[in-house]
Each structure stands twice: as C-alpha cells, then as structure tokens.
N, C-alpha and C positions, 0 to 999 in steps of 0.2 A: 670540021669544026662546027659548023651549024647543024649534023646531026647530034652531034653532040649535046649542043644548046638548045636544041628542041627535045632532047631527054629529059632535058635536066626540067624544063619548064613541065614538062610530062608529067615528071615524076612529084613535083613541087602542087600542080595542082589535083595530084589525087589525095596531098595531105591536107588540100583545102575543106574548109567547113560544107561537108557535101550535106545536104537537109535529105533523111530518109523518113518520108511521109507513111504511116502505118495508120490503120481504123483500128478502133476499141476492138473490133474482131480477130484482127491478124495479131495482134498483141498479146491477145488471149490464145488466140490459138498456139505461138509460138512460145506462149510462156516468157513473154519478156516483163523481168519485173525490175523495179528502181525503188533505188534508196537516195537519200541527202545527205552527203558526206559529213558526218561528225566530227564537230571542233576539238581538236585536240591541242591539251598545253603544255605537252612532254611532248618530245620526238626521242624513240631510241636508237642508240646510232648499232647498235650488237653488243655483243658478247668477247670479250676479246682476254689474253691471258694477262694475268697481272701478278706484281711480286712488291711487299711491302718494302720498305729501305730507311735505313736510317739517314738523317741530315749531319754531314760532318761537324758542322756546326753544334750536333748534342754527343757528339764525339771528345772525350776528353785526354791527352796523352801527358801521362805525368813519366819523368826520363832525369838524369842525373850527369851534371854537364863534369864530371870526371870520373875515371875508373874505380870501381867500384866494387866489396866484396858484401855478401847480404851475410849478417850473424844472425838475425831475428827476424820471421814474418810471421806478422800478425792477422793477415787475412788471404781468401783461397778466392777462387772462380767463382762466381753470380752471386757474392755476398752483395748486401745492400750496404753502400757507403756511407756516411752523412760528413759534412762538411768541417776538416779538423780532424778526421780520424788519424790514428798513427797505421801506416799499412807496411811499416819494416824501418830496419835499422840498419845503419852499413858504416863500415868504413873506409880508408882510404890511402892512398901517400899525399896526393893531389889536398883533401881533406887536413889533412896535419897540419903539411906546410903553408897551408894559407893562412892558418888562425896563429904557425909560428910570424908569420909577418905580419898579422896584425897585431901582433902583442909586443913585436917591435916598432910598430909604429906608434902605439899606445903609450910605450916608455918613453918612446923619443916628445911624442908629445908632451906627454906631464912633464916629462922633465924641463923643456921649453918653456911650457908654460909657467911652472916654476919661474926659473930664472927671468923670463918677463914680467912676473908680477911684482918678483924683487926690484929688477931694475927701476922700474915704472914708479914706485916707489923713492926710491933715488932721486930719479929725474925731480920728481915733485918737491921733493925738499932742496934739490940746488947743489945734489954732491956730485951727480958725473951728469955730463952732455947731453942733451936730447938724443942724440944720433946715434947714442949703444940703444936707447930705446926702441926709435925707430927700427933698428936693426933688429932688437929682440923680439919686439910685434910680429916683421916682416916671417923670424925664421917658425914663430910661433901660429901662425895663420898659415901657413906650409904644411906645417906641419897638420892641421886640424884638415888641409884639403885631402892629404896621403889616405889620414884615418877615415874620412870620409867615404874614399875610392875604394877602403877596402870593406867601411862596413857594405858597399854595395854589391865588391865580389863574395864576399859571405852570405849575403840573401842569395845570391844568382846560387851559391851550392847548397840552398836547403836551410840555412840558418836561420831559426827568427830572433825579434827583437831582444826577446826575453836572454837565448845563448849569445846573442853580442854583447846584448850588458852587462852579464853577470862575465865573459871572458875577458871584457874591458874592465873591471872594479875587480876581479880574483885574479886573471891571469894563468888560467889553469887553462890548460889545450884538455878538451874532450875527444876520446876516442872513437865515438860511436857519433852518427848524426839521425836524429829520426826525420825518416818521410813519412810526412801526410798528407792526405786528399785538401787541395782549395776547393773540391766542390761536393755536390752530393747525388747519389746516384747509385748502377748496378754496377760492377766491375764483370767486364765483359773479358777480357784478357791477363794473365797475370803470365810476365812474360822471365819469372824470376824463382829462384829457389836459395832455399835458407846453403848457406856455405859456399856457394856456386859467385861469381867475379863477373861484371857486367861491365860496355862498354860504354863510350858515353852517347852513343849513337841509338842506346838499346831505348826503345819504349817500353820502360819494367810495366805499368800497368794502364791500360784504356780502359775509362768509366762511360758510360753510358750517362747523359742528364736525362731526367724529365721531361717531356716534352710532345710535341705530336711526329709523328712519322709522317714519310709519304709511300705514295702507292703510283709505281711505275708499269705503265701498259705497252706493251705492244699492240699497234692499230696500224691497220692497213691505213695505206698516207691518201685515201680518200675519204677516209672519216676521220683521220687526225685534221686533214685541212680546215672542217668545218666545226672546229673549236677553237675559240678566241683565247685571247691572254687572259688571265682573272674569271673568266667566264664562270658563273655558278652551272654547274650539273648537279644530279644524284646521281651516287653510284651504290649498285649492290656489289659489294663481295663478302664474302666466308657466311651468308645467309642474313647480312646485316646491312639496310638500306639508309643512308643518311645524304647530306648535302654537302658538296667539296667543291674546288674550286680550278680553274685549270693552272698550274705553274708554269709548266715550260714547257714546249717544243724541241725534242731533240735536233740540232741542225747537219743531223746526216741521216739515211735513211737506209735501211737492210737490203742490199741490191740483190741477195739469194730471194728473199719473200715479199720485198717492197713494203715494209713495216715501218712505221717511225714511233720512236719514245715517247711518249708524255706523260708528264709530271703531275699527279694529282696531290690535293693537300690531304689527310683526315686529321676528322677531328679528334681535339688531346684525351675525348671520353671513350674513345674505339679502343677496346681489347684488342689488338693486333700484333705478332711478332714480327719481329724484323725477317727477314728470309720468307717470311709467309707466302705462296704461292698456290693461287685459283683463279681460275674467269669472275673475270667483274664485267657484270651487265651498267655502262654508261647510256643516261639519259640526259639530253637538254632541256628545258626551262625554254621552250619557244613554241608559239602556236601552230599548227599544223592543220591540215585536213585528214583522217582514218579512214579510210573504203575498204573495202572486202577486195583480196587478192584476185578473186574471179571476173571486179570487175577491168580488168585493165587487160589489154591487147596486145602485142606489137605489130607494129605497121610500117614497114619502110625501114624496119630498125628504131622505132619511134612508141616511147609508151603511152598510148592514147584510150580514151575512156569515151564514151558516148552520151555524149548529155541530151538532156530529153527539155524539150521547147516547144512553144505554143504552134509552132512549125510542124515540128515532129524530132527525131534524132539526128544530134550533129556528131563529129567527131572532134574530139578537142585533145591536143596536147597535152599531157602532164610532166611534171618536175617528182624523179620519186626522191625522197629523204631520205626514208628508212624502211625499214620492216620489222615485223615480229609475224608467231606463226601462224595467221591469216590474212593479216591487213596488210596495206602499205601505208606510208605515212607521204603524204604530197605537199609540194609548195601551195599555200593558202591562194589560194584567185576567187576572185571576184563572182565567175561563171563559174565555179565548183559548190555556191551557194544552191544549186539549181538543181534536183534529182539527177541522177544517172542509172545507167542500165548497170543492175548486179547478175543477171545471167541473160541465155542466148546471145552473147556479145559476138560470137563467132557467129552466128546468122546475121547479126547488121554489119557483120565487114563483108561477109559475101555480098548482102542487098549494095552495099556503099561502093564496092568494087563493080560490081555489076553495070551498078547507075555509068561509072566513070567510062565502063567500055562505052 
C-alpha cells in the first residue's frame, strides 16, 4: 500500500509546474517559438448529422367521425390550401339519419313552441290555470335543449351554421356534405379517392401549416452534454449559417453509438424541407481560448501546454472544448493570457522529464 502511495505522489508531482530555465541561445537554437493564445467568442462543438422535422403541432388531420363514401374531390397531393376551401364531398347512412332527427326535433320544437305561445296567451287573459302554462314552457324549453344537442352533433359531422339554418327553416335532408379545410397550408397526404368509402378512424387529409421547422441532430453525448436548454448557437447546415436555439434534450441515448438527440429551432425564413438530411456544423456563443494544435502535448494522459514565464517554461494543464482543423479550443484561464510554446513542445517534455529524474 505505501508503494503504492508513493507512485501515486510520483506520478502527481511530475505534473507539477516544473520551471524549464533556457538562454536566448538554446531557444534559438532549438527553434522554440510562442504564440498568445487568441480570444475566441464561438467554440465549435463538430460537425454532426442532422435531419430537418416537422413539429406536430403544424401538423393538421382533418377525419370524418362517421362512415363515409367520397362523390367529389376537389383537391390532389402538395396543393396549397387556404382556409375554407372545400376539399370533397361525401355522403353517408350515419349522415342522413342525424339531420332526420334533427328535423324531428325541429318539428317537435315548433310545434311546442306553438302551443306555448297560445296557452301563455290564455293564461294572461284569465281563461285556463297558470299550471298548463307552466307545463307548456317546461315541455317547450325541452324541447329547444334536444335541438340544441343536435345542432352540436351536426357541426361535430361537418355541418356549418349556414346548412343548420336553412335545414331548420326548409326541412329538407341534404345528401351530400362538403369538407373543408379550418386552416391554411400544404396538403401533405390525401388519404381518399373519389367513390371509394372511408372509416371514421381514417385521416382523409393532413395539411401542413406555416411555420418554422426543427432540425434534429445526432451528437455524441459528450457534446450534447455541453448545450444548455434555450441556449443560442449558430448552426450551418445545407451551406446556410444562421442563429437557433437549443430545444430539447433527447432523454435516452443510442447505446449502439452513444449518440443523444437534440432539438434545434430554425428560423421561419430558412428554405428547408422536412426529411432534409446533411451535417450541420454546431457553434456556441461562449468565449474561449484558440492555440495551434501543435501546441499541446500529452503527458500522463493529461493535455498540457508549456507556458513561457519570467522564469522560463512551465507546464500547465489544459481543458480542451473543441476543435476544428488546426486549433483547439480551450477553457478560458487566467495563465493562458501569457505566451506559450507553438513548436519543439516535444523537446521541453524531454528537458521537463529529465529535470524530474
């Protein structure tokens, strides 16, 4: 156990700040030159694949809550909707019989009501009892709750105001009922043909609204980790660079490739299709330090850099972020304001190893 412990102390102080004292001569001769690592206000985290998606929410499913036969369609695949269109015509058994019981309860109504306004009438001048009144109010206010219930089951099948009215004041059963779009937009599926009988389960047509997309990446889950909720980035993809935001965090992660999801927003002005698939190069919005990939070493399993002091070269720690292809990007420190060595880095780990035998 204490040899152990004296490894371990071993090993801990050859990562210590060992000072490698060199002349203006030895410097020169070995070609050791430094640079100041430049402030950077992006970090990029890679290059990773991405696939654009629609939000269900601009997803629209218009469906017909009884069975159903199509006579007429008025529109095909990737027409453009607008709001109010008529997009087919159908009819039904389910269809029929509903608007026959509204139009009995229409009749029962009136006629109710009828006879309540006579009585009521009555009552007022003194020739029969309050209490046929009451009575005839009561069956008359029944009655308007029925008509009520069923003008709601006639909107629930498609009916608007205008075919209630005019079925409640004519009384005529229409055979046909038109569907139309409540919204506006692409019709992305059209899941119906003229003559053909539909279930009420069917989604006859999904529209597309307006709106912005998202763009879903696959990231290894050590650069997903270091993106926050809402967090602004840029991202390129399809050669077009703009600013987005992070949405969500997938909460499971690809145990074949160790990948997790995340949700970016774009914006409503991006050209993009849905299914769209290419690498999108993700960037943060955080300040960083840039050095040249040559200047960094590993040491002990450890990435360290050599910084140059009134002393002479130390060896110091670093945090890498990211890369692109020459730099690294490192956590911002205080002693990274200070030059470092950009070549013969592998000659001052020998001198630095040396020192420690």
């Amino acid at each position: 156990m204490k040899k152990l412990l004296l490894g371990l102390s071993v090993s801990l102080l050859m990562l210590e700040a060992t000072t490698i004292t060199l002349t203006s001569e030895q410097e020169k001769d070995w070609q050791i030159k430094t640079q100041t690592p430049k402030i950077s206000n992006s970090l990029a985290l890679g290059e990773f694949m991405a696939e654009v998606t629609t939000p269900p929410q601009h997803l629209h499913t218009i469906s017909l809550p009884f069975e159903a036969q199509v006579k007429k369609l008025y529109v095909a695949n990737y027409d453009h909707i607008k709001k109010g269109q008529l997009l087919a015509e159908v009819t039904g058994r389910d269809w029929i019989e509903i608007q026959q019981r509204f139009i009995a309860d229409a009749i029962e109504l009136k006629h109710h009501g009828h006879i309540a306004e006579r009585k009521n009438r009555l009552c007022k001048e003194g020739i029969i009892p309050k209490k046929e009144c009451t009575s005839a109010n009561a069956e008359h206010q029944a009655d308007k709750i029925k008509v009520s219930a069923s003008k709601a089951l006639l909107r629930g099948y498609g009916a608007s105001n205008k075919m209630i009215n005019d079925l409640f004041s004519k009384l005529k059963i229409s055979q046909t009922i038109q569907v139309r779009s409540d919204i506006s937009g692409t019709l992305l599926h059209l899941n119906v043909r003229s003559g053909k009988s539909t279930n009420p389960s069917d989604a006859l047509f999904v529209i597309q609204k307006k709106g912005a997309l998202w763009l879903e990446v696959e990231m290894l889950v050590q650069k997903a980790m270091r993106l926050n909720q809402n967090e602004k980035v840029n991202l390129t993809f399809n050669s077009e660079t703009f600013e987005s935001r992070v949405l969500l965090h997938a909460p499971t992660i690809n145990p074949e490739n160790q990948t997790q999801k995340v949700r970016f927003s774009l914006p409503n002005s991006a050209k993009f299709l849905s299914g769209m698939r290419s690498p999108a190069t993700i960037t943060q919005m955080q300040q960083t330090l840039k050095v040249a990939k040559k200047s960094l070493i590993n040491i002990e399993g450890k990435s360290m850099v050599f910084l140059k002091t009134t002393k002479g070269y130390e060896a110091l720690e670093v945090e890498v972020l990211g890369e692109e292809d020459s730099h690294y990007f490192l956590k911002d420190m205080p002693q990274l304001r200070n030059p470092i060595a950009t070549s013969s880095v592998l000659i001052l780990k020998t001198m630095m190893e040396g020192e420690d035998e």
